[in-house]
C-alpha positions in Angstrom: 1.9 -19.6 -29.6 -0.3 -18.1 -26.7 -2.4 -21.0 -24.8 -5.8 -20.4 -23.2 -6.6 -22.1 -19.4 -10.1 -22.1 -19.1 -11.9 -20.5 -15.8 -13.7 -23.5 -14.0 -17.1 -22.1 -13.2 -16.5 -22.4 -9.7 -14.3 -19.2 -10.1 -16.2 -16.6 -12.3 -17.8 -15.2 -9.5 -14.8 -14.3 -8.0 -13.2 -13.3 -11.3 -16.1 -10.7 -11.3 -15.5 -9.3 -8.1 -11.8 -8.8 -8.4 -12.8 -6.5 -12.0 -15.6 -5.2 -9.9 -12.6 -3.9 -7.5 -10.9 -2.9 -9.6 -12.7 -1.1 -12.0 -13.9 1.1 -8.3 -10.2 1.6 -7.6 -9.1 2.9 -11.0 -12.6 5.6 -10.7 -11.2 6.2 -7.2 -7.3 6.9 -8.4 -8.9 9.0 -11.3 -11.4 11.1 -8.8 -7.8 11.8 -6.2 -5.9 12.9 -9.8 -8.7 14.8 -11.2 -9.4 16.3 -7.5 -5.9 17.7 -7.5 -5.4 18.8 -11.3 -8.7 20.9 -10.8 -7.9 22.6 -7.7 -4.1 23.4 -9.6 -5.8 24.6 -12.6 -8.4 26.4 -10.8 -6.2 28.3 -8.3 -3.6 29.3 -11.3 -7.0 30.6 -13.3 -8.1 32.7 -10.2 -4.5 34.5 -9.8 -4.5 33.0 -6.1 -0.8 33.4 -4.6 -1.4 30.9 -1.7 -1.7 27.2 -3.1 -4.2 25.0 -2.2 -3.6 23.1 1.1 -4.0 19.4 -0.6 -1.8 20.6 -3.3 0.6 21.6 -0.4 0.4 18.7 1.3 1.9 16.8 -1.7 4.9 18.9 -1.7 5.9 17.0 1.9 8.1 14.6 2.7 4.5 12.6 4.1 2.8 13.9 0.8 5.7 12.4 -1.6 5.3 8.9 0.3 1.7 9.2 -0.1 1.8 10.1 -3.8 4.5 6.8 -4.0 1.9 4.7 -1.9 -0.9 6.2 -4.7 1.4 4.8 -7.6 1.9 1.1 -6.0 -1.7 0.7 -5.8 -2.0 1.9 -9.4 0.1 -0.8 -10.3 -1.9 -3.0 -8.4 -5.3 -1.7 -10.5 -3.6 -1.8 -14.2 -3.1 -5.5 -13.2 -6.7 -6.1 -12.1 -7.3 -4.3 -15.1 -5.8 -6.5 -17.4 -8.1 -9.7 -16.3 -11.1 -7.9 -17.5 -10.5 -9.6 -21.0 -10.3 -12.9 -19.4 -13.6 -12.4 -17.3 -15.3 -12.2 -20.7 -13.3 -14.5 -22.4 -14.0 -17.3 -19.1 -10.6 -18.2 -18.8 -6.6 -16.8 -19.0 -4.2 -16.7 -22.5 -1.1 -17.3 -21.4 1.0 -14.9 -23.0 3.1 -11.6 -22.6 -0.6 -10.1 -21.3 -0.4 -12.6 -18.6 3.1 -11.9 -17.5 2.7 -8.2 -17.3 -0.2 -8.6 -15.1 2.2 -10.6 -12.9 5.2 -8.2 -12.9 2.8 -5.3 -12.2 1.2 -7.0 -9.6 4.3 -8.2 -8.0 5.3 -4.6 -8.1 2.4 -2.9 -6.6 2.6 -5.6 -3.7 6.6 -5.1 -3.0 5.7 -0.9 -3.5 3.0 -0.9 -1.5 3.8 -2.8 1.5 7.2 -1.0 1.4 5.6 2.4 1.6 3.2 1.5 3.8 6.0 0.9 6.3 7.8 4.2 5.1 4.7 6.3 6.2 4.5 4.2 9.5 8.0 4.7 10.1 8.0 8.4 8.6 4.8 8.6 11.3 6.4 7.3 14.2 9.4 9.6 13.9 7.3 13.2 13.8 4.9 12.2 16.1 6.2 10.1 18.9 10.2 11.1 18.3 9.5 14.5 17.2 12.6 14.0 14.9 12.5 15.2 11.5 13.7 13.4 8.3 16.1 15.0 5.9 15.2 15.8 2.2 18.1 13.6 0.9 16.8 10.6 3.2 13.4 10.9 2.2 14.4 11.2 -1.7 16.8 7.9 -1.2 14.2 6.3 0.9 11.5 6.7 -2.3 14.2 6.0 -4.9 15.5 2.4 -2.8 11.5 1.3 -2.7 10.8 1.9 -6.4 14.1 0.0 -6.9 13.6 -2.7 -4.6 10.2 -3.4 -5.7 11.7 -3.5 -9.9 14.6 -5.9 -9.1 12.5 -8.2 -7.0 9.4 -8.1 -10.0 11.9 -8.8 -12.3 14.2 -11.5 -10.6 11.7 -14.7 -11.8 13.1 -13.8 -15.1 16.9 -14.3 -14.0 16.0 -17.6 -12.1 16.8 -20.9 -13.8 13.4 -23.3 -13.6 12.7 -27.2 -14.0 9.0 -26.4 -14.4 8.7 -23.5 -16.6 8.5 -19.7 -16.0 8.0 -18.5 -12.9 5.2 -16.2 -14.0 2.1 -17.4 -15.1 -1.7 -18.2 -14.3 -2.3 -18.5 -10.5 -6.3 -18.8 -10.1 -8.1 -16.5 -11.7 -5.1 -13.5 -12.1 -1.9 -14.4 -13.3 1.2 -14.4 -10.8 3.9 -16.7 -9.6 2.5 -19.7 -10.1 2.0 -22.2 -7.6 4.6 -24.6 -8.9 6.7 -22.4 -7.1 6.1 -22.4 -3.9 9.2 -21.2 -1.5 9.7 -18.6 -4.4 6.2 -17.8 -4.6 6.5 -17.2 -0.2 9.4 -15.6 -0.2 9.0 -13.0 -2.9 5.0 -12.6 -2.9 4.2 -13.8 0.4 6.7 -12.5 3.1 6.8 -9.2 2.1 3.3 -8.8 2.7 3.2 -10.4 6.0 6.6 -8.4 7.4 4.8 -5.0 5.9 1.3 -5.6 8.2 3.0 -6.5 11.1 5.4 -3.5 10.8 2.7 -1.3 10.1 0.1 -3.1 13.3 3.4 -2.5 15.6 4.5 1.1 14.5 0.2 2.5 14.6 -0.5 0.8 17.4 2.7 2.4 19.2 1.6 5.9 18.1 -1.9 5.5 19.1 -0.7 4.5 22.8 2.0 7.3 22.8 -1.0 9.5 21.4 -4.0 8.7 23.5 -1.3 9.2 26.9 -1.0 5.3 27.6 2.6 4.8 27.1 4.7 8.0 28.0 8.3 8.4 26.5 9.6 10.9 28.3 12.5 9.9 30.7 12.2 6.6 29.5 9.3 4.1 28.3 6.2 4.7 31.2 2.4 2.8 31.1 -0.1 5.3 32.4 -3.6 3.8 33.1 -4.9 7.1 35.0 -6.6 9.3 32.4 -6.3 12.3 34.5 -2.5 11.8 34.7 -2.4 11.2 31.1 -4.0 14.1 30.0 -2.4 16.5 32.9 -0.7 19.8 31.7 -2.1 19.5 28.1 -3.9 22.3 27.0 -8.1 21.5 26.3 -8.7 21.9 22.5 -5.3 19.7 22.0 -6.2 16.8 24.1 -9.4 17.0 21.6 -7.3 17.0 18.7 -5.4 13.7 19.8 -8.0 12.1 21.0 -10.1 12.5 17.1 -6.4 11.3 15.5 -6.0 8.7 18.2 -9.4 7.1 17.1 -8.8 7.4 14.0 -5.2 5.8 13.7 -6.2 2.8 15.6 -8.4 1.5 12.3 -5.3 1.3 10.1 -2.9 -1.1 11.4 -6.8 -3.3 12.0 -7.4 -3.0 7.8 -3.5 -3.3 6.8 -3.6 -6.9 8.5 -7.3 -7.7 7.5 -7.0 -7.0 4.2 -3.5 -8.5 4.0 -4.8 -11.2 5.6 -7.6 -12.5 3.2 -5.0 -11.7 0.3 -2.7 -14.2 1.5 -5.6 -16.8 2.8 -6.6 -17.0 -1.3 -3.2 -16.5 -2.9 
């Protein structure tokens, strides 16, 4: 029989901004699907031969690690998802609801901090190597995430306990419970910690290479003159990597910020 663990009411507020979230990330999934279906639908209607460019996009080796990247995080909202019941209900049911919100949480973590890395690395390659991946690399490389991410969601089940499952309430969502704790590092924890600092590394690399600090040619160089970094590059493309230069340097910054607070509560 189910049990119920009652919310203390020192937690509802932040019970209600974790639905809050993720009611805004399931309207924001369903805005990028519905964004894309309509621009398929609408270009098939109007006869047009040349697909649309974001439809395009998605049919690139960067575009199916983005679309992979899009499906960890839906894991992530299901899951937040799921805890709207207990909101109203002030507290958690332990029960197969409360396991599946654990499993597809722990998969949307593992996914997405795998991925993450994928595009970093997938990024650093084209950018700063100027080396191409192969379709059969990037089609194992998508098929070894999924597959890491499944066998490491569902290895609490194949783990023999003193204190019970594995799984369970942990605050105000359900996840590896806090009985657990090397487990709880080592499959929750770590992963999420080796993906930011992979990701802060690999950005931060490109931006340098990108904005002309560190030069790779004939071996790794620091430039600090701006007129020597920008020398023998045409005009309008020294704009270009300047825009994607400022722009790139925000995303390893939010991967360890939000990472961060994540693992501060968990």
């Amino acid at each position: 029989m189910d049990s119920f663990m009652p919310f203390s009411e020192s937690v509802i507020g932040g019970a209600a901004t974790v639905n809050a979230f993720a009611i805004l990330c399931t309207l924001a999934l369903l805005s990028v699907a519905l964004r894309i279906t309509w621009l398929a639908i609408r270009s098939r209607m109007a006869g047009e031969e040349e697909k649309p460019h974001v439809y395009m996009f998605f049919q690139t080796q960067l575009g199916n690690y983005a679309v992979c990247l899009l499906l960890s995080m839906t894991f992530n909202t299901f899951a937040g998802i799921l805890a709207l019941p207990w909101l109203i209900a002030r507290g958690i049911t332990i029960g197969p609801a409360c396991t599946a919100q654990a499993v597809l949480t722990q998969i949307g973590t593992l996914s997405s901090g795998y991925f993450t890395v994928i595009i970093a690395i997938h990024t650093f390659m084209s950018l700063v190597m100027k080396r191409g991946q192969s379709l059969l690399l990037s089609r194992c490389a998508m098929a070894f995430g999924w597959a890491l991410a499944g066998i490491m969601a569902a290895l609490p089940f194949f783990v023999a306990t003193p204190n019970g499952a594995i799984y369970g309430p942990d605050g105000i969502m359900c996840g590896i419970r806090s009985a657990y704790v090397q487990l709880r590092f080592f499959l929750h924890l770590l992963p999420i910690l080796v993906a930011s600092v992979l990701s802060a590394i690999l950005y931060s690399v490109i931006f340098l290479v990108l904005r002309g600090t560190i030069v790779l040619q004939g071996g790794v160089r620091l430039t600090l003159d701006p007129t020597e970094r920008w020398s023998g590059r045409d005009e309008n493309y020294n704009r270009f990597l300047a825009r994607v230069a400022r722009s790139m340097i925000w995303y390893p910054v939010g991967v360890c910020d939000t990472n961060a607070i994540k693992m501060i509560f968990d």
